[in-house]
PyMOL CGO cylinders between C-alpha atoms (Angstrom):
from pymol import cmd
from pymol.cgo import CYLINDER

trace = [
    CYLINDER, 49.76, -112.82, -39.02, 47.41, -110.67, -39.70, 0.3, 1, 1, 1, 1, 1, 1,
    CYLINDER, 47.41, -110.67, -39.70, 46.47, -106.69, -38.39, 0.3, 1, 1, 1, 1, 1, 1,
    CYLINDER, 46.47, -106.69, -38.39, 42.83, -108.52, -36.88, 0.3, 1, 1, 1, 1, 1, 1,
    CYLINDER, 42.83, -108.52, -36.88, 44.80, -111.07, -34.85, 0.3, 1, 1, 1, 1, 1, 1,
    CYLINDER, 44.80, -111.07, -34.85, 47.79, -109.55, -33.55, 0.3, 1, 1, 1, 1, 1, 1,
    CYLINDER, 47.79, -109.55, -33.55, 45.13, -106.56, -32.56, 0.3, 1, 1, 1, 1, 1, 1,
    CYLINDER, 45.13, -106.56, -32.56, 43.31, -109.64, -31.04, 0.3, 1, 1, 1, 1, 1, 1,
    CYLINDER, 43.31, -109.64, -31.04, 46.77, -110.79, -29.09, 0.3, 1, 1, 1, 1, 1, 1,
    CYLINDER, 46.77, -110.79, -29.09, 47.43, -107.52, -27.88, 0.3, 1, 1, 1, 1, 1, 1,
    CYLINDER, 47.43, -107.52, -27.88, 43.74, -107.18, -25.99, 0.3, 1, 1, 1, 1, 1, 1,
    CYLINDER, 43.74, -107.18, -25.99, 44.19, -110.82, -24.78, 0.3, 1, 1, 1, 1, 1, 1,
    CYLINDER, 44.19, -110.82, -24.78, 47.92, -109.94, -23.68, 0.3, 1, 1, 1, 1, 1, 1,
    CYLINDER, 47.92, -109.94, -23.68, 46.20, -106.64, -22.11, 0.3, 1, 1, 1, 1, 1, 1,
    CYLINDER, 46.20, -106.64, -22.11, 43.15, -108.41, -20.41, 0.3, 1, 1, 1, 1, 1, 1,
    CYLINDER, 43.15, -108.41, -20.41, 45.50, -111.36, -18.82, 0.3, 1, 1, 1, 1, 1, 1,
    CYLINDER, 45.50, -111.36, -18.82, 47.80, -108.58, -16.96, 0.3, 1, 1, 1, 1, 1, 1,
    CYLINDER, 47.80, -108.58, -16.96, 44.84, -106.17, -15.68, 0.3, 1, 1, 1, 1, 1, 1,
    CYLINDER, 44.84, -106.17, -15.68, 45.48, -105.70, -11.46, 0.3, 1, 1, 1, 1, 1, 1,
    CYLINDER, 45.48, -105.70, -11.46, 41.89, -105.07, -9.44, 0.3, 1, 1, 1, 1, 1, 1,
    CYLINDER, 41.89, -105.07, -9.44, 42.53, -101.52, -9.66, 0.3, 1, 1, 1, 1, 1, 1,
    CYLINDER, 42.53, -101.52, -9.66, 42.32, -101.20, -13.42, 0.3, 1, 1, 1, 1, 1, 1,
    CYLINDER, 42.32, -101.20, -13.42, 39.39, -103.69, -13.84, 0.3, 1, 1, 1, 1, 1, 1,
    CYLINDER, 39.39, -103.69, -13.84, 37.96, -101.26, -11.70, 0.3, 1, 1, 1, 1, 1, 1,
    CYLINDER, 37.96, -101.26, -11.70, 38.99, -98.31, -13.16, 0.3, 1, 1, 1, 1, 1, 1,
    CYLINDER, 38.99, -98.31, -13.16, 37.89, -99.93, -16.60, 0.3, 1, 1, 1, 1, 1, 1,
    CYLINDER, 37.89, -99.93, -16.60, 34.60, -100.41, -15.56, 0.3, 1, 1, 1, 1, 1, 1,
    CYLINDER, 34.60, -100.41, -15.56, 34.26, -96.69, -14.47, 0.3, 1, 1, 1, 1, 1, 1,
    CYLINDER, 34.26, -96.69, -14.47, 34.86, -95.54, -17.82, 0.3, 1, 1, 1, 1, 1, 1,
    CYLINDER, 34.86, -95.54, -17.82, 32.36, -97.70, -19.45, 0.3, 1, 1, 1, 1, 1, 1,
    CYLINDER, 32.36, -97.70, -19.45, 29.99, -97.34, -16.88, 0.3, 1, 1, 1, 1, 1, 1,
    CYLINDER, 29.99, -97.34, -16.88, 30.28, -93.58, -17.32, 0.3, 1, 1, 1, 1, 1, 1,
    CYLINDER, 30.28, -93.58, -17.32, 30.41, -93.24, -21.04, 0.3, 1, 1, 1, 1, 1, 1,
    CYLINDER, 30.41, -93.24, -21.04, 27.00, -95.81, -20.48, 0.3, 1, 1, 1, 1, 1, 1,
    CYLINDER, 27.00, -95.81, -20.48, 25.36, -92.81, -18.63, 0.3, 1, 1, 1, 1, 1, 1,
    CYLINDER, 25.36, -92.81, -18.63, 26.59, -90.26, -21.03, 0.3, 1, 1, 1, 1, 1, 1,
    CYLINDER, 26.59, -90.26, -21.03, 24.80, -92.09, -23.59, 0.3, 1, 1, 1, 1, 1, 1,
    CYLINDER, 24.80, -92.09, -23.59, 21.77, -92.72, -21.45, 0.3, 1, 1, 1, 1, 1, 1,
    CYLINDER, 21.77, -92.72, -21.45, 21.83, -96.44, -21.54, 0.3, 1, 1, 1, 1, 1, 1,
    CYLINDER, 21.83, -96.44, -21.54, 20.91, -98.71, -18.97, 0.3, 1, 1, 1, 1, 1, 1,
    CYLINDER, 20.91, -98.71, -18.97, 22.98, -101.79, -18.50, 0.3, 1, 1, 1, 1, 1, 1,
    CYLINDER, 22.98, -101.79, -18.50, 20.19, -103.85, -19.71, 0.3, 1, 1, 1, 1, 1, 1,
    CYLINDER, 20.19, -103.85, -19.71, 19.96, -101.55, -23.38, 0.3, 1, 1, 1, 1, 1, 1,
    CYLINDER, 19.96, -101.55, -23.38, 24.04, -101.98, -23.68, 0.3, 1, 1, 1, 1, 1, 1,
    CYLINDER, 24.04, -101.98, -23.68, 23.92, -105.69, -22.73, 0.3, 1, 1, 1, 1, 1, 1,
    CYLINDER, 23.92, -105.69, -22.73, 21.06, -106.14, -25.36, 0.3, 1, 1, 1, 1, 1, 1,
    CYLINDER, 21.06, -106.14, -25.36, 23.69, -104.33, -28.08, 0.3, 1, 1, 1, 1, 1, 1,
    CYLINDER, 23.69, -104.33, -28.08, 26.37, -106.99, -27.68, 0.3, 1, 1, 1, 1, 1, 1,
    CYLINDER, 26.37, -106.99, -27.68, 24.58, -109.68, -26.91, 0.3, 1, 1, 1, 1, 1, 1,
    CYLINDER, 24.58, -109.68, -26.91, 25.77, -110.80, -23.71, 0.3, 1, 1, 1, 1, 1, 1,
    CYLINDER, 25.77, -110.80, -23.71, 23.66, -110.57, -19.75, 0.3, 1, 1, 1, 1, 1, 1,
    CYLINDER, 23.66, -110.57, -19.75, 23.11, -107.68, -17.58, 0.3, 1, 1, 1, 1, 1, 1,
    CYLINDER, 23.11, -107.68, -17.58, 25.44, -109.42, -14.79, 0.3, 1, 1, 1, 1, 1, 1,
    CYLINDER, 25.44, -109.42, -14.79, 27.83, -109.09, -17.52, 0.3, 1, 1, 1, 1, 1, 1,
    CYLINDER, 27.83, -109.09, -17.52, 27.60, -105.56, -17.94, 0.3, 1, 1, 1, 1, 1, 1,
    CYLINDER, 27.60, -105.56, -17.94, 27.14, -105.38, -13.66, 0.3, 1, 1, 1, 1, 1, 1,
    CYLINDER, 27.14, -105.38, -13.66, 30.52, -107.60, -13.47, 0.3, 1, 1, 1, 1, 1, 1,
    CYLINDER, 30.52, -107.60, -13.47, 32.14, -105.06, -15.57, 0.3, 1, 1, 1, 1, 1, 1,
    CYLINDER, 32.14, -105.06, -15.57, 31.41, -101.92, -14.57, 0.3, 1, 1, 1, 1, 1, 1,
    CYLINDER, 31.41, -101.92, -14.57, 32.35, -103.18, -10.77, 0.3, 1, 1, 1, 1, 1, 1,
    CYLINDER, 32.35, -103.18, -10.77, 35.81, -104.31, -12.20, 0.3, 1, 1, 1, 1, 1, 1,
    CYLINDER, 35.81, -104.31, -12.20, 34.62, -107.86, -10.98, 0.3, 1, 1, 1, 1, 1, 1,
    CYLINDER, 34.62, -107.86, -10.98, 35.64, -109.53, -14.04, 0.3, 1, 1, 1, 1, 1, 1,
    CYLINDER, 35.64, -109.53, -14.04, 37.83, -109.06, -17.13, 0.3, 1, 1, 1, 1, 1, 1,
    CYLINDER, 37.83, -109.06, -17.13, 36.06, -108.34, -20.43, 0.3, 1, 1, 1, 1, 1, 1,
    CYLINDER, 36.06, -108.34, -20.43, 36.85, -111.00, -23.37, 0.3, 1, 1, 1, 1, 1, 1,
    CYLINDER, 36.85, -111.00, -23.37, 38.18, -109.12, -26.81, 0.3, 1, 1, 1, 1, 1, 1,
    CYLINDER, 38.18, -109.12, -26.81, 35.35, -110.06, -29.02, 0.3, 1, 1, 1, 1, 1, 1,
    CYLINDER, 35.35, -110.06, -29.02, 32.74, -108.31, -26.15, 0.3, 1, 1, 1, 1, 1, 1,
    CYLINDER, 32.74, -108.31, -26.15, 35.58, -105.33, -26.03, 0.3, 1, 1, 1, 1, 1, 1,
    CYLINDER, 35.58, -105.33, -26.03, 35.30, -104.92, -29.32, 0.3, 1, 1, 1, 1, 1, 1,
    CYLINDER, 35.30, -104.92, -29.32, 31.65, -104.72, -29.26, 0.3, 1, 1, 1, 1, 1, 1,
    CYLINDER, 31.65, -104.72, -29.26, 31.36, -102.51, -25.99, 0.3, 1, 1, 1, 1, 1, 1,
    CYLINDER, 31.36, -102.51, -25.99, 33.94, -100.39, -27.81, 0.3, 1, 1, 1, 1, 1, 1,
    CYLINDER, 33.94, -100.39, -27.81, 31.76, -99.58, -31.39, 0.3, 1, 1, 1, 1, 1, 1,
    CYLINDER, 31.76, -99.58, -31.39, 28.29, -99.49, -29.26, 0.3, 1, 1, 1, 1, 1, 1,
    CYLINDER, 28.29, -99.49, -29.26, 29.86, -96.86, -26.58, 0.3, 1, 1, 1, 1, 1, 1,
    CYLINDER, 29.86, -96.86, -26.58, 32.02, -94.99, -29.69, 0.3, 1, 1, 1, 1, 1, 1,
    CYLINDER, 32.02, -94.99, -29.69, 35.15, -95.22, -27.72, 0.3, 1, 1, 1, 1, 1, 1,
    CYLINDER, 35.15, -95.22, -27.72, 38.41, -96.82, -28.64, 0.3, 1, 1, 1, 1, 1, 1,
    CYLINDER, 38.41, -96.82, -28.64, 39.37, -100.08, -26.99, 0.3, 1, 1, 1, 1, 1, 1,
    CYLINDER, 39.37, -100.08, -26.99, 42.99, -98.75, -25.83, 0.3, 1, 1, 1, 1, 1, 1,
    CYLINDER, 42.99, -98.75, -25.83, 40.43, -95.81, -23.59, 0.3, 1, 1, 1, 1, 1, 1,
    CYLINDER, 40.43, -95.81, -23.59, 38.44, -99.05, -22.02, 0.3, 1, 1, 1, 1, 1, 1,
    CYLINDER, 38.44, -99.05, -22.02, 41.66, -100.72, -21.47, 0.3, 1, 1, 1, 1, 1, 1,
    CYLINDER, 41.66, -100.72, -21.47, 44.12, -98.10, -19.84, 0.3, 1, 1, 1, 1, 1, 1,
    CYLINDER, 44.12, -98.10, -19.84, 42.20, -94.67, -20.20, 0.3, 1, 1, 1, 1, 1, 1,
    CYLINDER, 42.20, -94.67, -20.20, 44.25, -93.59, -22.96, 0.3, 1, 1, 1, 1, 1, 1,
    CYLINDER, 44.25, -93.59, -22.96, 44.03, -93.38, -27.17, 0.3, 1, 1, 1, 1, 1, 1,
    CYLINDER, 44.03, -93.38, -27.17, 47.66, -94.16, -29.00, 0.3, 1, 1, 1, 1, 1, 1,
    CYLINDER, 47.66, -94.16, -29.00, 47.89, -90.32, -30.26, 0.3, 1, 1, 1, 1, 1, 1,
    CYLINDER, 47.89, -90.32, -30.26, 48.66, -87.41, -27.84, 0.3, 1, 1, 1, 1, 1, 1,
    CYLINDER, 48.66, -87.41, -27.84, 46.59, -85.33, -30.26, 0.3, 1, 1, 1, 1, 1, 1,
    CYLINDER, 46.59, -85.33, -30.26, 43.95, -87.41, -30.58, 0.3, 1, 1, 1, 1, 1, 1,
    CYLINDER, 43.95, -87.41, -30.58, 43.91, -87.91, -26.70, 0.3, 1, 1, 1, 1, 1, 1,
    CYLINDER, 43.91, -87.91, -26.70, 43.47, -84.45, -25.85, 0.3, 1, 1, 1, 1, 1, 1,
    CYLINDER, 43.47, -84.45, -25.85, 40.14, -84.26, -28.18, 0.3, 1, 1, 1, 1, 1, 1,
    CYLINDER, 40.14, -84.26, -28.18, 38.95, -87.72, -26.77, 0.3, 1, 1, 1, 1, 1, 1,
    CYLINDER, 38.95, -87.72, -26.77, 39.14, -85.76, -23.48, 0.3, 1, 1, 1, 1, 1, 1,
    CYLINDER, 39.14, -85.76, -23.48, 37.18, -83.20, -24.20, 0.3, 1, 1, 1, 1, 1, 1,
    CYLINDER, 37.18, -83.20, -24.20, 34.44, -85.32, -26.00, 0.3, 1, 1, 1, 1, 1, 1,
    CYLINDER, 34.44, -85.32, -26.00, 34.22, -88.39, -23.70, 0.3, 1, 1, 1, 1, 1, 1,
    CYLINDER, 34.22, -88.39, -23.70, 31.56, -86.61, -22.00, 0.3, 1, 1, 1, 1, 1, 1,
    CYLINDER, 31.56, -86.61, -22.00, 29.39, -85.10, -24.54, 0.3, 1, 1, 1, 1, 1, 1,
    CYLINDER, 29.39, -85.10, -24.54, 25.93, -86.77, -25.38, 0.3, 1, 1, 1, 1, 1, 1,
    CYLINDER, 25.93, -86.77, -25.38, 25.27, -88.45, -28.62, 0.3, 1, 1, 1, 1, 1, 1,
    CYLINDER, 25.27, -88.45, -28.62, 23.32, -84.93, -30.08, 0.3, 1, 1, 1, 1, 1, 1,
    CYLINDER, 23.32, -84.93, -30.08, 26.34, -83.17, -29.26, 0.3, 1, 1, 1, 1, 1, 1,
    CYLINDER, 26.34, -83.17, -29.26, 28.85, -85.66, -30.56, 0.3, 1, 1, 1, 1, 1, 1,
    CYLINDER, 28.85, -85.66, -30.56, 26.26, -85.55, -33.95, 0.3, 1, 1, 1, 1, 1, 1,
    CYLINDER, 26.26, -85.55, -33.95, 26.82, -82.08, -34.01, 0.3, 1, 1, 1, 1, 1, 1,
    CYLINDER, 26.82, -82.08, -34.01, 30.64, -82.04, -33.33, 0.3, 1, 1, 1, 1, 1, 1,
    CYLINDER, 30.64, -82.04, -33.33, 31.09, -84.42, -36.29, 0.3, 1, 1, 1, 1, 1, 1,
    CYLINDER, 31.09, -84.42, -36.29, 28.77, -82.26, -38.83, 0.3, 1, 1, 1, 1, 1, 1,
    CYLINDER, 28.77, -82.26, -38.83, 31.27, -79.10, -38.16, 0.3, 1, 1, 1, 1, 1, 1,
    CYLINDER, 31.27, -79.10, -38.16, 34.45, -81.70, -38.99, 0.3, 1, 1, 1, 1, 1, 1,
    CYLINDER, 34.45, -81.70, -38.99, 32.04, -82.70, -42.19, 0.3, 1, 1, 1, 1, 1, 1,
    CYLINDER, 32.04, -82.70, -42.19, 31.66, -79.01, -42.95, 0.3, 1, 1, 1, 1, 1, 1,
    CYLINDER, 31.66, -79.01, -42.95, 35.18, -77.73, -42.55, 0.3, 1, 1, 1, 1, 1, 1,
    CYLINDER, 35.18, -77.73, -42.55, 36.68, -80.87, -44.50, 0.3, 1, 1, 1, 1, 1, 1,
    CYLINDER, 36.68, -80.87, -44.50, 34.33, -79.88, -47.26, 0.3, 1, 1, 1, 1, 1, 1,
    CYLINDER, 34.33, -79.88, -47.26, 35.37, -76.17, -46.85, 0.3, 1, 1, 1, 1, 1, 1,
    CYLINDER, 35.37, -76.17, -46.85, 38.85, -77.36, -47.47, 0.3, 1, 1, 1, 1, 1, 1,
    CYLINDER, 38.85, -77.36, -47.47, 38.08, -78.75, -50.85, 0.3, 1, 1, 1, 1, 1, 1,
]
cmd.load_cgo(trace, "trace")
């Protein structure tokens, strides 16, 4: 089996088991990464092709997101899947700096990731 469909089982596994609460609390955090990146639902739901009652039903934890639209929320929004899914990245390390960027706007992430270009190059 390949790395694209076990990744794919593992969403579906997480998806099926989601309680109320953590639809809801999964639709916070792309509701509020959304408004970091000063989208409106209909500019996000035009991005992965799907409605704007999609994108409602989501952000209001009324309904489960399906992997392929996770997937696309995920790379539109630039945050991982496992943060839409359970608020949390798979490294510690990289957890603590997704905490401290979540919020940022899109300049500042630009500008956060020309200072890792600069220092990797520094290190050559």
């Amino acid at each position: 089996m390949n790395v694209s469909k076990c990744y794919t089982i593992y969403i579906i596994r997480e998806v099926v088991f989601l309680s109320e609460n953590a639809l809801k609390d999964m639709g916070e955090r792309i509701y509020k990464r959304r408004k970091v990146l000063e989208l409106t639902q209909e500019e996000l739901a035009e991005k992965i092709g799907v409605s704007t009652q999609m994108i409602s039903n989501l952000e209001l934890g009324k309904k489960a997101i399906r992997p392929e639209n996770l997937i696309k929320i995920s790379s539109v929004l630039g945050i991982s899947c496992d943060y839409i899914l359970k608020g949390i990245s798979n490294n510690d390390v990289s957890n603590e700096i997704f905490e401290k960027i979540i919020n940022l706007s899109e300049n500042d992430l630009k500008f956060i990731n020309q200072m890792i270009d600069y220092i990797n190059k520094k290190g050559l």
